[in-house]
C-alpha positions in Angstrom: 168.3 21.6 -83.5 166.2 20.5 -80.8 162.3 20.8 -81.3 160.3 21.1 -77.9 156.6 19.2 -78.3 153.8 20.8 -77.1 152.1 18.5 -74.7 148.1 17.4 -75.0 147.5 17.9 -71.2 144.3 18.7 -70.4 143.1 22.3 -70.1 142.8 23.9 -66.5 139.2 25.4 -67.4 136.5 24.4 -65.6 134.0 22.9 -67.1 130.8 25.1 -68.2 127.5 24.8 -65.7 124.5 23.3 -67.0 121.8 25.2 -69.2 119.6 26.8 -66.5 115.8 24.6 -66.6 113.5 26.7 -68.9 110.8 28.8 -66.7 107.9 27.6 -65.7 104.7 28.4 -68.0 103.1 31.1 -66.0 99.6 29.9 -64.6 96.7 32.2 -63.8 95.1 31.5 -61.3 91.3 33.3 -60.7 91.0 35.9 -58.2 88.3 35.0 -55.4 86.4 37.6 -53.8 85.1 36.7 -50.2 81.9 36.2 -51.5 83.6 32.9 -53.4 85.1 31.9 -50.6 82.1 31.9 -48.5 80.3 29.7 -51.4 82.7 27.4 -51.7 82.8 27.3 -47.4 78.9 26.6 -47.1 79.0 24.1 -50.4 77.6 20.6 -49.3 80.6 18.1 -49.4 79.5 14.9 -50.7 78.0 12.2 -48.4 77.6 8.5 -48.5 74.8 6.4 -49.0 73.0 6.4 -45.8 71.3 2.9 -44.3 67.7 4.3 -45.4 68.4 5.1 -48.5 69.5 1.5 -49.1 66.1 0.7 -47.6 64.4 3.3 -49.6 60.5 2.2 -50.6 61.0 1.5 -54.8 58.1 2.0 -57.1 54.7 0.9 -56.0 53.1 -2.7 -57.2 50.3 -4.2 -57.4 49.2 -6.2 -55.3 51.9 -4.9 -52.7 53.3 -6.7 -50.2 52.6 -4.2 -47.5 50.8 -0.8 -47.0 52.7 2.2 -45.1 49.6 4.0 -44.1 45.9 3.1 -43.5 43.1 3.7 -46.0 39.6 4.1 -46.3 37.6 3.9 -49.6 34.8 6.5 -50.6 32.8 6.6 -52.9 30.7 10.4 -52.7 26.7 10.3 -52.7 24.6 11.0 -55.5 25.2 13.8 -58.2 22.3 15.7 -59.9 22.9 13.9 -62.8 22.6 10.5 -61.2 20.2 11.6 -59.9 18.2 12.2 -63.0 19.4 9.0 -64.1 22.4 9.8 -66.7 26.1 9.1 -66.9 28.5 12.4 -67.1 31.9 11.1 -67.0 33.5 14.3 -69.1 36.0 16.0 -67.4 35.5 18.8 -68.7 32.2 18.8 -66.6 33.8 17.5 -63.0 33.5 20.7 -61.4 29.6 22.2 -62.6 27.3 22.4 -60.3 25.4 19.3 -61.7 27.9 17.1 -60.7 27.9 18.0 -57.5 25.7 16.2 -54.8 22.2 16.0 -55.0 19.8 16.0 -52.0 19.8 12.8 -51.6 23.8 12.6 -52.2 24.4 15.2 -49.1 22.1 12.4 -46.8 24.6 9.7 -48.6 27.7 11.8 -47.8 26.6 12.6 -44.4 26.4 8.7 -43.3 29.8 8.1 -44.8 31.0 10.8 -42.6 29.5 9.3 -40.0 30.6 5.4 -40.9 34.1 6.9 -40.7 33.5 8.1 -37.8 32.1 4.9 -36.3 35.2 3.0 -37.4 37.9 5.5 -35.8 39.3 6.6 -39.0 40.2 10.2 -38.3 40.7 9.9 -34.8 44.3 10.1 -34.7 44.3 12.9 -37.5 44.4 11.8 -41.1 44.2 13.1 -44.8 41.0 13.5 -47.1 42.1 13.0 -50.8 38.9 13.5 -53.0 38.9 14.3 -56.4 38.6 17.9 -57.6 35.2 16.3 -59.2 32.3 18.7 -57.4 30.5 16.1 -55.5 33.8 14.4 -54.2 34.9 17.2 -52.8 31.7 18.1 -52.0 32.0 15.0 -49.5 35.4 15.4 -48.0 34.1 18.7 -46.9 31.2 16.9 -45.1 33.5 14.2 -43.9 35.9 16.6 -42.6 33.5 18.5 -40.3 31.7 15.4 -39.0 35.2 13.9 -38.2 37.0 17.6 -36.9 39.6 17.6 -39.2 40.9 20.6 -40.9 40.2 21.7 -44.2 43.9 21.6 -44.8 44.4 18.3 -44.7 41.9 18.0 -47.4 44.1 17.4 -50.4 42.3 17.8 -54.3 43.6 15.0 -56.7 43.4 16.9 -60.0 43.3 14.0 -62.7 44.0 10.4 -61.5 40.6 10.0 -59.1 38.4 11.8 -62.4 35.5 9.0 -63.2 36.3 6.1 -65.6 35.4 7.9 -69.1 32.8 5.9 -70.9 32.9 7.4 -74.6 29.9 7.0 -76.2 28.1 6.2 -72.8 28.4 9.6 -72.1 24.3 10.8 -71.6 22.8 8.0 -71.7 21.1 6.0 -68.8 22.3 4.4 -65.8 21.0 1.3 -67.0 23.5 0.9 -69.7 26.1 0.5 -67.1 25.8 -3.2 -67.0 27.1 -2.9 -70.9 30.4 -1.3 -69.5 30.8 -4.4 -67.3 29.9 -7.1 -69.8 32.9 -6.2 -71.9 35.1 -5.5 -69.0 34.5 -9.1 -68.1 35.6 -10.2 -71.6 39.2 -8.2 -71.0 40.1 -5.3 -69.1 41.5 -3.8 -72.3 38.6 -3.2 -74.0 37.8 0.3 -74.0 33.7 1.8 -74.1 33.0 2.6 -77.6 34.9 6.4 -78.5 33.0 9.4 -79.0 33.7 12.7 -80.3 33.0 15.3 -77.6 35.8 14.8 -75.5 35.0 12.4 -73.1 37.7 9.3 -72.7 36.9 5.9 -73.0 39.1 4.1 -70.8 39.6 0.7 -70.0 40.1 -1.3 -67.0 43.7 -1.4 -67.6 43.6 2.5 -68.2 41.9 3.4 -65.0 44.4 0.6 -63.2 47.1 2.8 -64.3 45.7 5.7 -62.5 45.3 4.1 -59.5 48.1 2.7 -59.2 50.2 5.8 -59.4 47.8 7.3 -56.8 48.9 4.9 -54.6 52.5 5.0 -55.6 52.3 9.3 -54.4 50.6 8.3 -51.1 52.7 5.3 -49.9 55.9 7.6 -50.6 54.7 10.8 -49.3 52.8 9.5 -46.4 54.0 6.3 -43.8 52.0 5.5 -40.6 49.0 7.8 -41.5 45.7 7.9 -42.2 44.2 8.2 -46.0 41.1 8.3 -46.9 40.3 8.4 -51.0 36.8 9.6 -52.3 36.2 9.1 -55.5 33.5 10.0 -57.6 32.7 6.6 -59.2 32.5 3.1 -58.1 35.4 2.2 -60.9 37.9 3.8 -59.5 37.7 2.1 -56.3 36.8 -1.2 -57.1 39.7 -1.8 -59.8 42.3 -0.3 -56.6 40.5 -2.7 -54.6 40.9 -5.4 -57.2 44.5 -4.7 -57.6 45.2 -4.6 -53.2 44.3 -7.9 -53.2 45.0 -9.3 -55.9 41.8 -9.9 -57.7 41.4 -10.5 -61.6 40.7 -7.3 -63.0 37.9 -8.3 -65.5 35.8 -9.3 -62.2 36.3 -5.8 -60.4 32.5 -5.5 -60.8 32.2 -7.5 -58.1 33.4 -4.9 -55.8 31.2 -2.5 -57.1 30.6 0.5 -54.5 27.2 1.8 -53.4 27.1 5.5 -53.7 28.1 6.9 -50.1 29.7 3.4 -49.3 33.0 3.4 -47.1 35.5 0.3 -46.9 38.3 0.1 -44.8 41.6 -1.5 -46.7 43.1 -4.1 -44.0 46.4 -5.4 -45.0 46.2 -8.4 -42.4 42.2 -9.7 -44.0 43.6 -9.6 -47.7 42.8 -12.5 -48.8 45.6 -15.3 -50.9 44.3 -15.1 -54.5 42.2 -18.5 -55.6 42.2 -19.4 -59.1 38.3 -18.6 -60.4 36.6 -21.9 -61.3 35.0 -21.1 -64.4 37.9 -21.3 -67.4 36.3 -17.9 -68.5 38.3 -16.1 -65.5 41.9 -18.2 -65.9 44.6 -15.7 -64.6 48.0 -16.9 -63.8 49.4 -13.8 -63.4 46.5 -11.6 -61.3 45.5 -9.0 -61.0 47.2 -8.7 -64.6 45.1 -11.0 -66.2 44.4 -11.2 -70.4 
């Protein structure tokens, strides 16, 4: 009997398509009103660092080696308590009407008005910044109307122009000043003895903090103007003075300021710092000097 094989041939079916991809997850995307749109339209894009920003002035040193702007140094006339001989250095007291000028501190504010008149200070325009303290204001009032400058360029400085506090000096006489100095000589971190009615006892070093971040506002805020600084105290202007060009701190004394004195700060006559003779003064590092 003859037996017919079945044969193994391949089968004539196609072969089945791939699995179709799975769908893609289904993404939500916010709707935006015009409103968005005109945000995200107007939205700075961001910029690169321009040349003067590179040049940027950094933070303020002392001494510096330059000034943007021109200064003047005040210091206002008499106060009715100088004039009756005491020393009020409380804040709390800057604006009474006893620390405002006295008679004879209107005559002293009047010729410093004058004196910056004489030297061409505001004739180009320039800024008054006294201290909110009443008879440093009281002057840049005066000097302002003897010069014809506008009361809005007078700008108050609320806290670091405030006299030096001298703790437990506070009331007594004049002539215990000297005191102050005698210790300052010794370091300018010594601070006037404290006292308990509020009134600070600062150091050199303390006020030199003060005035240096004055001068740190008006060398960034200000460039090619004129500044003139009153100040209530002599302090205040002869440790910025000190620091300008360099001096040793303990001897700021010897720029004291005469009440209604005016000083012009010239960048070109600052002098190269000398090294004191007396061993009592050696400062390598001036007007940082311990």
């Amino acid at each position: 009997m003859q037996t017919t094989s079945l044969s193994s041939a391949p089968s004539s079916r196609p072969p089945s398509a791939p699995p179709p991809p799975p769908p893609s997850p289904h993404v939500a995307f916010p709707s935006l009103r015009r409103r968005d749109l005109l945000l995200l339209s107007a939205s700075p894009l961001p910029l690169a660092l321009s040349p003067a920003a590179a040049s940027a002035r950094g933070l303020f040193r002392m001494p510096p080696p330059g000034l943007a702007n021109r200064y003047f140094l005040v210091r206002a006339g008499e106060s009715v308590y100088e004039g009756q001989g005491l020393l009020r250095t409380n804040p709390v007291a800057k604006t009474s009407v006893d620390s405002g000028l006295s008679p004879a501190g209107l005559r002293q504010a009047a010729r410093a008005a004058l004196e910056l008149r004489r030297l061409g200070a505001c004739e180009d325009d320039c800024w008054i910044w006294p201290s909110i303290t009443q008879r440093a204001y009281q002057a840049a009032e005066i000097i302002a109307a003897a010069n014809s400058i506008n009361r809005s360029k007078i700008v108050p400085e609320y806290s670091f122009l405030d006299a030096r506090g001298l703790g437990a000096y506070e009331g007594k006489r004049l002539e215990a000043l000297p005191e102050v100095y005698a210790s300052d000589n010794i370091s300018p971190d010594i601070k006037p003895p404290p006292t308990y009615d509020g009134t600070p006892n600062e150091s050199v070093a303390d006020v030199f903090v003060r005035v240096t971040r004055l001068m740190s506002i008006l060398e960034t805020q200000y460039s090619g103007d004129t500044v003139v600084i009153v100040s209530p105290d002599s302090d205040n202007l002869s440790i910025l003075q000190a620091g300008l060009i360099g001096l040793d701190l303990r001897r700021h004394d010897s720029l004291f300021f005469q009440l209604g004195e005016v000083r012009a700060v010239d960048p070109a006559s600052i002098p190269e710092y000398k090294q004191p003779a007396s061993s009592v003064f050696k400062c390598t590092n001036p007007p940082s000097c311990k």
